[in-house]
N, C-alpha and C positions, 0 to 999 in steps of 0.2 A: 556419360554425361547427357543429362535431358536438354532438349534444345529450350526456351522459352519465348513464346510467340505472345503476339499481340499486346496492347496496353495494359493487360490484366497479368502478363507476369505468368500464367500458366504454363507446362509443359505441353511441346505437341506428341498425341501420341505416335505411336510406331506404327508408321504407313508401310512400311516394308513389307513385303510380300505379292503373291501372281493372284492379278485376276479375271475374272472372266466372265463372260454372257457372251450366249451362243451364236450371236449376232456376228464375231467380231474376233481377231484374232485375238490372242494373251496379252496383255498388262503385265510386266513385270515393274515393279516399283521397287529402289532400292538406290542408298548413295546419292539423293539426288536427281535421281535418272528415273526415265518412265521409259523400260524398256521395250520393242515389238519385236515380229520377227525380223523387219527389215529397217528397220530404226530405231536411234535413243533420242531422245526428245531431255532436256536438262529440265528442274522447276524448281521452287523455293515454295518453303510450306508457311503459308501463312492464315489468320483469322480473321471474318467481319461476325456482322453482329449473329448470322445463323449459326457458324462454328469452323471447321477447320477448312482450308482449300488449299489444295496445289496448283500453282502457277506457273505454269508449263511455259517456254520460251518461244514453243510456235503452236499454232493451232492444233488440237488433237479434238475429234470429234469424229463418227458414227456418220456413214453416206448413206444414205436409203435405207439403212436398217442393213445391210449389204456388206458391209466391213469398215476399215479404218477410213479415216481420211486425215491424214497432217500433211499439213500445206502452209510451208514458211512465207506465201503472200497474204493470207489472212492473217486479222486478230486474233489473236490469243484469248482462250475463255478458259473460264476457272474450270477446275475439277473439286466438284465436293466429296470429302469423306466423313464417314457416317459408321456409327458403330453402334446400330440397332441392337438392344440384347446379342450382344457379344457378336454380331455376325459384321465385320468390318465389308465397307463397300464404298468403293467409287463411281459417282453420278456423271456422267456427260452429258451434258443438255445442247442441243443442237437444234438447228428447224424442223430435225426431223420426229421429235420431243426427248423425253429424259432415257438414256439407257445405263442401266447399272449394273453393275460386274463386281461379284464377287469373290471374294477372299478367297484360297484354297485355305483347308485346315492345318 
């Protein structure tokens, strides 16, 4: 069963899967959950007007380019996914700018 997001009734597609930039330990996404090595982080998938994003329950963001940071006293910031010619990928934008991790095949 397709889930359908936003005011427009579309399906969202399948986030499911690990991913990665070298930056930064694994993404695994799947069920809900944005999985790391040493934490699950919950999110809900939803849409604005650029297109799909995960709403992670605590902050998940990129420290210095250096590895993870989630830290349940910050804001929470979107994750965008983006499905360039076929290669799916999620954005983290942080102060330290956008780092993108992609899909395994």
């Amino acid at each position: 069963m397709a889930l359908l997001g936003g005011c427009n009734g579309q399906p969202f597609p399948d986030v499911s899967g690990t991913y990665r930039n070298p930056c930064c330990a694994t993404l695994t996404v799947r069920n809900g959950e944005i999985e790391t090595p040493t934490r699950t982080i919950s999110f809900t998938l939803d849409r604005d007007k650029i297109g799909v994003i995960l709403l992670p329950d605590k902050y998940v963001g990129v420290l210095q380019g250096q590895g993870l940071d989630i830290d349940s006293s910050k804001y929470p910031m979107l994750i965008r996914y983006a499905d360039d010619a076929g290669k799916p990928t999620l954005v983290l934008t942080g102060p330290d700018g956008d780092f993108i991790f992609e899909r395994d095949r």
